[in-house]
N, C-alpha and C positions, 0 to 999 in steps of 0.2 A: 775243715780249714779253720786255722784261729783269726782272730781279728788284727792283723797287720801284714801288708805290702808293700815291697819297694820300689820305688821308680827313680831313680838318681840318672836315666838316658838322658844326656844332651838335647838339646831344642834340632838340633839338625838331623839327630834320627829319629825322633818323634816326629817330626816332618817326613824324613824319608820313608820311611817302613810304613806308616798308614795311608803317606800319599795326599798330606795334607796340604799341596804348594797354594791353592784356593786363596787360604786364609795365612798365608806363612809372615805376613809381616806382623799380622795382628795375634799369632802365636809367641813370635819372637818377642813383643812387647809383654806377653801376658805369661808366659810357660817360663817355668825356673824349673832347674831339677829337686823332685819333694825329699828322695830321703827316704823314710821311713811313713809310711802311713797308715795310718789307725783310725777305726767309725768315728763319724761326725767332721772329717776333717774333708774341707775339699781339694777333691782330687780331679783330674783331667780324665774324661772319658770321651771314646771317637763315637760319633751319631752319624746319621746320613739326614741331609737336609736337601729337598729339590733334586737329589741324584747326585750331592756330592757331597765329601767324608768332612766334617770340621768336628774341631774339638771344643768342647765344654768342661767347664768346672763346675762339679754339683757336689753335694756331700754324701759321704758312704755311710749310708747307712739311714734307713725312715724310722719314725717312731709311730707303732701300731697304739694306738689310744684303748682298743678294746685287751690287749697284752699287757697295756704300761712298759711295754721294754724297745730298746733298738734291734730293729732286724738289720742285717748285715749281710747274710747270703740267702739262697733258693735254693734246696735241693732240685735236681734235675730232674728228680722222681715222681715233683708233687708238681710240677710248673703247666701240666693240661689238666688236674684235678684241682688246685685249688683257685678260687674264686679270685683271690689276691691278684696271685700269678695272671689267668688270664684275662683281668681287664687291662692290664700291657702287654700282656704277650703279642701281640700284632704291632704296637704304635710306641713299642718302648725298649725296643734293642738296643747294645752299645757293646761294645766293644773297652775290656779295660786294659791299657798298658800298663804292663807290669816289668820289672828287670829280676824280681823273685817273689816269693810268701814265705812268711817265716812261721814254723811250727814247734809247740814244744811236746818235751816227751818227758814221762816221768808224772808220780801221783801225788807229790807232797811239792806245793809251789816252791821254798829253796831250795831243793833239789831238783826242779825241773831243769832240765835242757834245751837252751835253743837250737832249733837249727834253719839255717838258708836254705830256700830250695829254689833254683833257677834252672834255667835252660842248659842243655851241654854245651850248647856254642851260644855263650856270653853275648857274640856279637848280636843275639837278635833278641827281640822284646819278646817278652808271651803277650801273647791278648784275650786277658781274661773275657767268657762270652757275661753279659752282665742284662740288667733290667733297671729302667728309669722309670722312677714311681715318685707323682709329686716334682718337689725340685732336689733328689738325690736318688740314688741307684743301688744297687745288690748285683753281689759276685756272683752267679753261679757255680755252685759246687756237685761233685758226682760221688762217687766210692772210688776207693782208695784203692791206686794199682797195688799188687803184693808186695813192693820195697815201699810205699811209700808208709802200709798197711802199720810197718813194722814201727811207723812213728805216730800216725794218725790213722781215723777212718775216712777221712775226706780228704778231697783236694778241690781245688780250683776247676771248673770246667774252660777247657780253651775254645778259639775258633782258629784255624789254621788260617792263613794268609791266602789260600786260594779258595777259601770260604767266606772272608770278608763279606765283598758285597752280596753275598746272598742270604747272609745274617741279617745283616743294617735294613735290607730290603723288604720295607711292611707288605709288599703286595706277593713274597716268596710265602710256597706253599711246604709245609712242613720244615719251618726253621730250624727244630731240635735235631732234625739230621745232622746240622751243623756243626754238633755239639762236640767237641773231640775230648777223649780221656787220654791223656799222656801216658806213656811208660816208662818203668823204669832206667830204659837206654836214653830218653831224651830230658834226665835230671842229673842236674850234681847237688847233692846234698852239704853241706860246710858241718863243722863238728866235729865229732870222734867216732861220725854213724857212716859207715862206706857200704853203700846199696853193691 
């Protein structure tokens, strides 16, 4: 997955779909639609606080000091091996609304291609499964279904909506069950690339 996601959903289905009524006045005052977004920029991510869902603004993406570089996502693969990973892996789930990710294709940068990759049906959000480290967080990413293969090797790892609260939930026992890999029936791609 490259480093940029859109969220441009309404305050009212950011409210509805995560089921944030809790906090919805002080969402309304504080959530605008972003747009486009790219590391270091803050974004809205859902946490569970006391047993119930509110949303936070943190930045995408931490700076590893022993690296010198911004991390941005987690593979799925290394998240109970590395050290990183599980000193949040219990106490640092989140959940990231997303309305797509955009990826390019091609190996010489003015010739690369963008492309949109969203849901099939528009009307619902993805919710990227993610990690809060510090005060900003990381996408989790997995391998690339085989349409998606044909533009990228990764993608975004999801939580599906009836796995919500067993994600967010620090006392659930094997969270990565949670983890869902999309296919290629539940994408539309934007472009001149038709899966």
């Amino acid at each position: 997955m490259c480093g940029r996601y859109n969220l441009s959903a309404p305050t009212s289905q950011v409210i509805e779909q995560f089921e944030l009524y809790r906090e919805e006045k002080i969402i309304r005052e504080k959530y605008v639609p972003l747009g486009e977004i790219y590391p270091t920029r803050p974004a809205p991510v859902v946490l569970e606080v006391d047993g119930q869902r509110i949303l936070k603004f943190l930045n995408w993406g931490f700076k590893q000091d022993w690296l010198g570089k911004l991390t941005i996502n987690a593979r799925s693969d290394k998240l109970l091996s590395s050290k990183l990973w599980q000193s949040v892996w219990n106490r640092g789930r989140c959940l990231v609304p997303a309305n797509s990710f955009y990826e390019w294709k091609g190996e010489k940068q003015k010739s690369r291609e963008r492309f949109t990759i969203g849901p099939r049906d528009p009307s619902h959000l993805w919710a990227f499964a993610g990690l809060i480290i510090q005060d900003s967080f990381v996408i989790i990413t997995n391998n690339a279904n085989p349409s998606m293969l044909q533009i990228h090797h990764r993608q975004p790892a999801l939580v599906l909506p009836e796995k919500w609260d067993f994600w967010l939930n620090p006392e659930s026992s094997y969270p990565e069950s949670a983890i869902y890999v999309f296919s290629a029936g539940e994408m539309l791609a934007s472009g001149n690339f038709l899966f």
